[in-house]
C-alpha positions in Angstrom: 0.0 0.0 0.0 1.3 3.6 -0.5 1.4 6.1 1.4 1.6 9.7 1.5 5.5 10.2 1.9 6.1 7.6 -0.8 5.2 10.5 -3.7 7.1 11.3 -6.1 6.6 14.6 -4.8 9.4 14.6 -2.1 12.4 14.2 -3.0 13.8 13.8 0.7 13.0 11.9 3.7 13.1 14.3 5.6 10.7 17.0 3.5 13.5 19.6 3.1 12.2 19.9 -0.8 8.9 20.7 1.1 9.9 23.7 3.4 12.0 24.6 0.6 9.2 25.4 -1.7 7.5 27.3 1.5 10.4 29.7 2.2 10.3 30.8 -1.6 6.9 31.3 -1.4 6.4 32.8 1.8 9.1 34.8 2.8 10.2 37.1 0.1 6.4 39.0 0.7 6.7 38.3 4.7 10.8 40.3 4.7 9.5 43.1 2.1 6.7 43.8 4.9 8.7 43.3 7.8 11.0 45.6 6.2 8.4 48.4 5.7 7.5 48.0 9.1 11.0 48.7 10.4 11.4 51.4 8.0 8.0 53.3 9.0 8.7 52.8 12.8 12.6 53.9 12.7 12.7 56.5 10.2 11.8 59.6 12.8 15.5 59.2 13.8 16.4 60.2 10.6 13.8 63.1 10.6 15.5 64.1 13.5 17.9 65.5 12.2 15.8 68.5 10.4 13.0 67.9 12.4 13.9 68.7 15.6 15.7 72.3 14.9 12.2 73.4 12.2 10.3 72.5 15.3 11.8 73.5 18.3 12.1 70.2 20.2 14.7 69.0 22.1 16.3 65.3 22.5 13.8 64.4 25.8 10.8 65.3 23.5 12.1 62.9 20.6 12.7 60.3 23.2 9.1 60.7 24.8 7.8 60.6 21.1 9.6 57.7 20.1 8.7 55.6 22.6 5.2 56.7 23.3 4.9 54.5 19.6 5.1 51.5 21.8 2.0 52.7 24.6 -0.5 51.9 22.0 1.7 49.1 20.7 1.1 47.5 23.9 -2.5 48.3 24.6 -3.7 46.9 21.5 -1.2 43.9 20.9 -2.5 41.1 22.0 -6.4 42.0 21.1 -4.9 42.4 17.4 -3.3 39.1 17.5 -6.2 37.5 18.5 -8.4 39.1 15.6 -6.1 38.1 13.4 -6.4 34.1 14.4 -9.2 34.4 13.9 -9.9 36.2 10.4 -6.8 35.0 9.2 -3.1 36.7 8.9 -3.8 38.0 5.1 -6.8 39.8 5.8 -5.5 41.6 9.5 -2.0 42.2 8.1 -3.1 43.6 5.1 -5.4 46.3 7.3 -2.4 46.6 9.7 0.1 47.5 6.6 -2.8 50.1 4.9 -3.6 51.6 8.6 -0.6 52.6 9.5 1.1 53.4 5.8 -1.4 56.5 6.3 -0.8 57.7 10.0 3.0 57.7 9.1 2.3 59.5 6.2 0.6 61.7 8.3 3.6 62.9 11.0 4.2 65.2 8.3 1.2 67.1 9.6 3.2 67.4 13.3 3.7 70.7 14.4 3.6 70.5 18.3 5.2 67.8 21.0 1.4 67.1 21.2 1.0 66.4 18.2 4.2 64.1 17.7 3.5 62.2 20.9 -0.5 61.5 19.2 0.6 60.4 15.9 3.6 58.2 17.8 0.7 56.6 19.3 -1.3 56.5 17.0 1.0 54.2 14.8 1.4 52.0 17.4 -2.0 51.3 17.6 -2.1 51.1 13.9 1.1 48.4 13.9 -0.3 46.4 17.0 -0.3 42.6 16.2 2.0 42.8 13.2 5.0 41.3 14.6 3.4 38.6 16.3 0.7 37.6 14.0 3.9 37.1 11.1 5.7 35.1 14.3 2.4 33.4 15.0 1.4 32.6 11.0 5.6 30.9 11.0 4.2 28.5 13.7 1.2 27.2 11.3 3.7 26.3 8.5 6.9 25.4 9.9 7.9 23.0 12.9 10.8 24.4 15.2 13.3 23.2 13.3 12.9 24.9 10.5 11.6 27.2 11.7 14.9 28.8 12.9 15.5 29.5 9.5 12.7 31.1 8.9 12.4 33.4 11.9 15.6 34.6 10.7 15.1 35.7 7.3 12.0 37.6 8.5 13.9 39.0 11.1 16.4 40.5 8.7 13.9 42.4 7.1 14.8 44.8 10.4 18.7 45.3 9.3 17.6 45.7 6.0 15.4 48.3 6.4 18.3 50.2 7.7 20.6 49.1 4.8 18.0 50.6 2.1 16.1 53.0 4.2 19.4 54.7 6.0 21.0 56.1 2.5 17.4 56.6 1.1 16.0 58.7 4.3 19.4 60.6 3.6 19.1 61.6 0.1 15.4 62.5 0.7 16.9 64.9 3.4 19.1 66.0 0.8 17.7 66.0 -2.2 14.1 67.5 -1.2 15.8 70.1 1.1 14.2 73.2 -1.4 11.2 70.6 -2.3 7.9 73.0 -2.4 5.7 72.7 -0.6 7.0 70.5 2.1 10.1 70.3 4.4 12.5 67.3 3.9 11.5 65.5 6.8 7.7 65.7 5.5 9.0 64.6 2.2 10.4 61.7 4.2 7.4 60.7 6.2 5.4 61.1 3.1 7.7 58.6 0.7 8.6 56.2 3.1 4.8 55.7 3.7 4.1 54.4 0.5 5.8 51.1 0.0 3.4 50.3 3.4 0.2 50.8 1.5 1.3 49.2 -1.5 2.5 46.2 0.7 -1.0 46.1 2.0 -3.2 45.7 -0.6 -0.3 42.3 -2.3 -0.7 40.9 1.4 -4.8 40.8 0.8 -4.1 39.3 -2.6 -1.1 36.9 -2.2 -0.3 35.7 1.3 -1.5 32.5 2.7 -2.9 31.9 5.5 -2.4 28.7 5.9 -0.9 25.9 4.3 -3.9 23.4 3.8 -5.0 26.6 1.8 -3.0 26.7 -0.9 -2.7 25.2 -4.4 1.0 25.0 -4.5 1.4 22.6 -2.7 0.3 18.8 -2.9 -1.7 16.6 -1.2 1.5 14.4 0.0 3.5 17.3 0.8 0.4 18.9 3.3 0.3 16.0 4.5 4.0 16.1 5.6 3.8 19.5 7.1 0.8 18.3 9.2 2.3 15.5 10.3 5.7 17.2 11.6 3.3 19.9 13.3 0.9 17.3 14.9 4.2 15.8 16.5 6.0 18.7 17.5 2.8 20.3 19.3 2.1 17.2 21.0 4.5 18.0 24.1 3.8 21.8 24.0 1.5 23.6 26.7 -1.6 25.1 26.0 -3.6 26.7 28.6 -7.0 26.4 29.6 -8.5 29.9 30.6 -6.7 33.4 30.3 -5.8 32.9 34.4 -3.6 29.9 34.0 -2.0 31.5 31.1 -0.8 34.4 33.1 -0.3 32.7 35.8 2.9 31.2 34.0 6.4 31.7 35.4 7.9 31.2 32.5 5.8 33.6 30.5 6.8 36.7 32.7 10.4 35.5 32.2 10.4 35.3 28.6 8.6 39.3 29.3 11.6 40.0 30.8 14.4 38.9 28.7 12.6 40.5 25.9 12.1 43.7 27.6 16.1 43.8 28.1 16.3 43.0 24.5 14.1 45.6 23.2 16.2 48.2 25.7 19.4 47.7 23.4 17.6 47.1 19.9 15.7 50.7 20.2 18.8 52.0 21.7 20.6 51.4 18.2 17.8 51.9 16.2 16.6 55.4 17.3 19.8 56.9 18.2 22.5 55.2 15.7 22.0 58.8 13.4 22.6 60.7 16.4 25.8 58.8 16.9 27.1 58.9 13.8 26.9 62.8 13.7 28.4 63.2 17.0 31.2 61.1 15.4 31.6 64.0 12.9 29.4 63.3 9.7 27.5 66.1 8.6 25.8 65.6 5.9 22.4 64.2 5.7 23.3 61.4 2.9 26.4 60.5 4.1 25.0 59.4 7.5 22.4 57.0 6.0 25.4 55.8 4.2 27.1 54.8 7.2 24.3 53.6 9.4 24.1 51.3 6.5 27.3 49.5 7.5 26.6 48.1 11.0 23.1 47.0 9.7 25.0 44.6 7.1 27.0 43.1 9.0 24.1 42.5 11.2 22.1 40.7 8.7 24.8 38.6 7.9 25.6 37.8 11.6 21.8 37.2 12.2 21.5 34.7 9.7 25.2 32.9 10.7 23.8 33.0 14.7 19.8 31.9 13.5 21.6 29.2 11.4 24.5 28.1 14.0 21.8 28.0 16.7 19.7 25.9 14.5 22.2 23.2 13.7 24.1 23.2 17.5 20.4 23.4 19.4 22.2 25.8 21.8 19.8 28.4 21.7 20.2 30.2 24.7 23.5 30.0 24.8 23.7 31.9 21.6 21.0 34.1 22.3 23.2 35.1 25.8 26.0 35.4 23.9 25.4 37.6 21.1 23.1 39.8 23.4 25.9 40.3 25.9 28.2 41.3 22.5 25.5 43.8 21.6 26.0 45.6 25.2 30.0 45.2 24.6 29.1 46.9 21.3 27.4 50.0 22.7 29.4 50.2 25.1 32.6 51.1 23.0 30.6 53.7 20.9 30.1 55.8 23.9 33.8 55.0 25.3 36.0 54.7 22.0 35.6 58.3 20.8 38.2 57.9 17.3 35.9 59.3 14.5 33.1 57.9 11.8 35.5 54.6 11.2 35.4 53.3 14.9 32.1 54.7 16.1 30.6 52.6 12.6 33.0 49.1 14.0 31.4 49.6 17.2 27.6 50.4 16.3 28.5 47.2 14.1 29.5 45.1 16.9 25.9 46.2 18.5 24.1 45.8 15.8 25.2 42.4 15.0 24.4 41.3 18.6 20.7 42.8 18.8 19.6 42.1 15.7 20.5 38.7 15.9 18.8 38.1 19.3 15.5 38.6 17.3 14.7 35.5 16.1 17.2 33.3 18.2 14.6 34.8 21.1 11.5 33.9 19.2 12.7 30.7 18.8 12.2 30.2 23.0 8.8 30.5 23.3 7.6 28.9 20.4 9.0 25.6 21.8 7.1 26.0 24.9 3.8 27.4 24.0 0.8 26.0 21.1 -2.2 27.2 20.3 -4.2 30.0 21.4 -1.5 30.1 23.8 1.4 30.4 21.5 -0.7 32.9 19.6 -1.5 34.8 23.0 2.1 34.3 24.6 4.2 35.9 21.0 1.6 39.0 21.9 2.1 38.9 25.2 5.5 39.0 25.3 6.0 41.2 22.6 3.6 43.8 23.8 4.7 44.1 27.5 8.3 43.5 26.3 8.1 45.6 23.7 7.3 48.6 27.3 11.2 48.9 26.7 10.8 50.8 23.3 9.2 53.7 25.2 11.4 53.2 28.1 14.9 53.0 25.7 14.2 56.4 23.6 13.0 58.3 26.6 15.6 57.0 29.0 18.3 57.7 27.0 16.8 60.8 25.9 15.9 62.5 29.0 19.4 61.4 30.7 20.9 63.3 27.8 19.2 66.7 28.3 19.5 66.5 32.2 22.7 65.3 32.7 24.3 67.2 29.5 26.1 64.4 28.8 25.1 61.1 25.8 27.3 58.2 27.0 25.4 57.9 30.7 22.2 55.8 29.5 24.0 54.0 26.9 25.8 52.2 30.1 23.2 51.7 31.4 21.1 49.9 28.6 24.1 48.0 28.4 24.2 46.9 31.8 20.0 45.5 31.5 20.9 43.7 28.1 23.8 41.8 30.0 21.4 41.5 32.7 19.0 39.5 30.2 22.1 37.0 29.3 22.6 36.0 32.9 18.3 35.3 32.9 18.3 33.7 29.2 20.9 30.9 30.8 18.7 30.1 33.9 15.6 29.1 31.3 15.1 25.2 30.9 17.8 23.6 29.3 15.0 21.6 27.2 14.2 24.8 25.4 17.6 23.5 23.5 15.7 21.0 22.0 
């Protein structure tokens, strides 16, 4: 008699022909969005650097409007993710991308603090579930271990963003500087919104939702990814009501770790501009030329760590490590004061290590949690982690305008993400597995 892994269809035992066929056909779309959304969330700290002078705000308003993004983030994160299973990730993501393509478009109306903290917010709100519900759709079509792989590549969408958006936020700085009618930092908000909106409307028409969905795949091959998910969940925990779910241990820990995370990732990402200028660079362009540097190099270490963690199964040992090389990182910026070259080897070092944590900490949950509960715990965690992204920009921020001095709350975001190594090691060594 045959069965369903004896088609012609799979050239492998083990299905890698399958997953192979999924990553081409799901991840090019889900990086290109991830991208946007790293694009439309960092790019005020490229606007910064007209649009704090044309407006008369100082560095602890920035901060406070930076991170107030993440208030309505985490208000309205885990509702969002729990929409979206259940009307399905192309339909939510899609009204996600399109919602919040226009409010960024629309900080080019900002003319007060006020005003910059409510449209902050606002896109939060607007971007609420996005992260998770990609993180959460990864769980419906690939088992952990290759899953790995995948987390990474859709976490380099955030590097990337950096790599594309950081020279193209500075030639739109410099090249629609005498632009009528706008300023160049509306001209910024304003382009950089688009690609969001265009994004939105291939999600509704070409992402799948799920893989028993689609006509690209076979019977035999479905069958295969079923099989490996059916297994895989079989030892995971899913809870029974909302009070044993919070009542977890290890889902406040996982908070944790996060938020320690998130401290040094928004760290780099809101304030790498700011750092390359006090380095000495100038001009707008030349800036998002450099900021480009430390983001490649962090794509490329994100997918050696994603892929070294995948193959060793010593996830939180890598995750502690590269974290605690981010800090180092940072660190050195602030110390190491010898011009553009070294401040850019230094953000690099930081850069690598952040970015990289990304996916080697999604990876951690996801091996505990299935379900509504793995759906409900990549929200939870990433919407009470994600706290840190208003605490890291206004920290940093406000240290900086009452202390007079920029190096004092870099130390001390390194000192949490070393803080979250030590924690990441004292998880369950069966979260290896």
């Amino acid at each position: 008699m045959t069965t369903a892994y004896d088609s012609g269809s799979l050239a492998h035992a083990d299905g890698a022909d399958v997953y192979k066929k999924a990553y081409w056909r799901l991840l090019p779309l889900i990086l290109a969005c991830y991208l946007v959304a790293y694009l439309d969330r960092v790019n005020v700290g490229f606007a910064k650097l007209q649009m704090l002078d044309a407006l008369r705000f100082d560095d602890a308003i920035y901060g406070l409007g930076s991170g107030i993004f993440f208030i309505g983030y985490m208000l309205f994160e885990v509702p969002s993710n729990m929409i979206l299973r259940r009307v399905g990730a192309r339909v939510w993501i899609a009204r996600i991308m399109i919602t919040w393509g226009i409010i960024s478009a629309a900080m080019l109306l900002v003319r007060t603090p006020m005003q910059f903290y409510i449209a902050r917010f606002l896109l939060g709100v607007a971007e609420a579930g996005f992260a998770p519900g990609i993180m959460y759709l990864l769980t419906l079509w690939f088992p952990a271990q290759r899953r790995g792989r995948a987390m990474a590549i859709y976490v380099m969408g955030a590097p990337l963003a950096f790599i594309v958006g950081g020279p193209l936020s500075g030639w739109i700085l410099d090249a629609f500087k005498d632009v009528q009618p706008l300023q160049a930092w509306q001209w910024l908000f304003l382009v950089e919104a688009i690609p969001a909106l265009v994004l939105g409307v291939v999600v509704f028409f070409c992402m799948a939702d799920d893989f028993r969905k689609v006509s690209w795949l076979t019977a035999a091959e479905k069958e295969r990814i079923e099989s490996d998910l059916r297994a895989e969940n079989a030892g995971k925990v899913e809870h029974g009501s909302v009070r044993e779910f919070l009542a977890s241990r290890q889902l406040w820990v996982f908070v944790l770790i996060y938020f320690c995370l998130i401290m040094g990732l928004y760290a780099v990402g809101f304030w790498m501009p700011s750092l390359i200028k006090r380095a000495g660079v100038a001009d707008p362009f030349q800036i998002g030329l450099y900021s480009a540097i430390p983001n490649i190099v962090a794509a490329i270490a994100l997918y050696l760590s994603g892929r070294g963690a995948d193959i060793s199964g010593k996830r939180r040992l890598y995750f502690a490590s590269m974290l605690t090389i981010g800090a180092i990182g940072l660190a050195l910026a602030m110390i190491l004061n010898g011009g553009p070259a070294v401040t850019v080897a230094c953000l690099s070092l930081a850069a690598a290590g952040v970015y990289s944590c990304i996916s080697l900490f999604w990876a951690l949950p996801t091996s505990m949690f299935v379900g509504a509960s793995v759906a409900a715990a990549l929200a939870f965690v990433n919407s009470f982690g994600n706290i840190a992204g208003f605490v890291s920009p206004y920290l940093v921020g406000w240290l900086n305008v009452s202390t007079g001095r920029t190096d004092i709350g870099m130390y001390i975001i390194g000192a949490i993400m070393v803080f979250g190594a030590v924690v990441t090691m004292m998880l369950p060594k069966r979260l290896d597995k």
